[in-house]
C-alpha positions as CSV (number, residue, x, y, z in Angstrom):
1,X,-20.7,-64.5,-32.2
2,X,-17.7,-62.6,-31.0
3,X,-18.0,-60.8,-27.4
4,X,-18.4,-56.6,-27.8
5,X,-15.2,-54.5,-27.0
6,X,-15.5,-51.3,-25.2
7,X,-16.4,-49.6,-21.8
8,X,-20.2,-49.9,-20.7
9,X,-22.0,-47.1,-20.1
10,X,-21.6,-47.1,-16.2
11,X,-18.0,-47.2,-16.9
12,X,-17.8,-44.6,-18.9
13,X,-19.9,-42.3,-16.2
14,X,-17.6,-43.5,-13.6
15,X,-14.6,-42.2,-15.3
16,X,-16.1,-38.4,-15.9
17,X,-17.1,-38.4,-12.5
18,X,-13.7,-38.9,-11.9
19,X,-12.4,-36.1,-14.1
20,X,-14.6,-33.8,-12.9
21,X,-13.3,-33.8,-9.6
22,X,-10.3,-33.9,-10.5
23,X,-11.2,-30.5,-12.7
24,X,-12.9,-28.8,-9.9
25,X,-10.2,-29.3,-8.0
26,X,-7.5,-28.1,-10.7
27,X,-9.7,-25.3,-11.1
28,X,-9.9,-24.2,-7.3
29,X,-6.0,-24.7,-6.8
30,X,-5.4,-22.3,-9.7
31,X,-8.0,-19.6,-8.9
32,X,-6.3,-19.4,-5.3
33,X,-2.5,-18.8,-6.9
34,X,-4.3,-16.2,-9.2
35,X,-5.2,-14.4,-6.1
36,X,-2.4,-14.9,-4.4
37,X,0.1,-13.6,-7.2
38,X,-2.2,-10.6,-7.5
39,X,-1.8,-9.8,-3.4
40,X,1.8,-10.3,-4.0
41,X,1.9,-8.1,-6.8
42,X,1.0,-5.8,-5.1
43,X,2.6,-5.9,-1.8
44,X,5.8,-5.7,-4.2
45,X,4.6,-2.4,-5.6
46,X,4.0,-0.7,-2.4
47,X,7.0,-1.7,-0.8
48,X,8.9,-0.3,-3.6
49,X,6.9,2.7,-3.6
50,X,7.3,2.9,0.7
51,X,11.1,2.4,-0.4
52,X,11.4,5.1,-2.9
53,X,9.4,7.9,-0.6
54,X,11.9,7.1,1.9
55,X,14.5,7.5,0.1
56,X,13.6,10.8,-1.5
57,X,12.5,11.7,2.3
58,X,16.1,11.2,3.1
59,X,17.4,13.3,0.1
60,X,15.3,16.1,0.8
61,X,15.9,16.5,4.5
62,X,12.8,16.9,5.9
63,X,11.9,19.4,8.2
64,X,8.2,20.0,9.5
65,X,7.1,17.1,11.5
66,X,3.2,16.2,10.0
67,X,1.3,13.8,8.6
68,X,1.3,14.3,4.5
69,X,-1.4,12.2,2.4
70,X,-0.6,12.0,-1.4
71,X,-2.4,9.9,-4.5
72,X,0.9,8.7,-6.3
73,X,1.2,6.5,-9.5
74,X,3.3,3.8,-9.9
75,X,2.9,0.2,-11.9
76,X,0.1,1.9,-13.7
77,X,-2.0,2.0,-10.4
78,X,-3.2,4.7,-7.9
79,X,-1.3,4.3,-4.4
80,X,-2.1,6.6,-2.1
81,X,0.7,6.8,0.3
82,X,0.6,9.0,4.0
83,X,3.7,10.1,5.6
84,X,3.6,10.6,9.0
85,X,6.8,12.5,10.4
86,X,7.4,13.1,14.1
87,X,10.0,15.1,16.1
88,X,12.5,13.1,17.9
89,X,14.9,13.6,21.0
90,X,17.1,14.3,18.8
91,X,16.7,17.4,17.2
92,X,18.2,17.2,13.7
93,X,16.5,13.7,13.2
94,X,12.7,12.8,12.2
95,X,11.1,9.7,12.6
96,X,9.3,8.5,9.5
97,X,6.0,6.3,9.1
98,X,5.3,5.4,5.4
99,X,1.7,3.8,4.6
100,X,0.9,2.7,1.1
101,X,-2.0,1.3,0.1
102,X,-4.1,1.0,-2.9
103,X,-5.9,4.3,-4.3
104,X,-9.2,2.3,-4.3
105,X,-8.7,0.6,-0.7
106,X,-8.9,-2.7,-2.0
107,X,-5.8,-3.9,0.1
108,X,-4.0,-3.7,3.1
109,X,-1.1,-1.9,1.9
110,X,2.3,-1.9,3.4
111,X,4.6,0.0,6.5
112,X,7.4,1.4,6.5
113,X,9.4,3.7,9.4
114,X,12.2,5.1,9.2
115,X,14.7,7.7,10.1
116,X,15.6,11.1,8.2
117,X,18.1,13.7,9.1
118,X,16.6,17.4,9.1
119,X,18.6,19.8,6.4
120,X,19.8,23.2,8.1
């Protein structure tokens, strides 16, 4: 009689042992770049967003020094971005604090300061 061929049944449970580890660990590695690539997503956004009330900050010539909070959208998500602009010794020049940071606080959100010339 011929010897059987094949993998025994302890081999067999070795080797999906084996795999799933290997699986779990797949699994972990991608759940943690999901996350990440969400955070940076988003950090993105509100940089751009920090970037483009700055800009229109500087365009406008701001005037009144304060501290403005808005609800803005932009990547089809709520931001809500505060502006916090104080006098300087200079007197025709305002320095600029931008905050963004998701509508729903689920983030840190981003800073930005800046400098914008008052308009006469």
């Amino acid at each position: 009689m011929r010897p059987a061929r094949g993998f025994t049944l302890l081999e067999v449970m070795v080797a999906l042992a084996v795999l799933a580890v290997v699986a779990a660990m797949v699994h972990a590695t991608l759940q943690r770049h999901v996350r990440n690539t969400r955070v940076l997503e988003n950090r993105a956004l509100a940089g751009w967003l920090a970037d483009n009330t700055l800009a229109e900050l500087q365009l406008q010539g701001v005037a009144a020094p304060g501290i403005n909070d808005d609800i803005v959208e932009q990547g089809g998500r709520r931001w809500r971005v505060v502006r916090d602009i104080q006098a300087t010794a200079e007197p025709q020049l305002r320095l600029v604090r931008i905050r963004v940071s998701d509508a729903a606080g689920e983030d840190g959100g981003v800073s930005l300061s800046g400098f914008v010339g008052v308009s006469r």
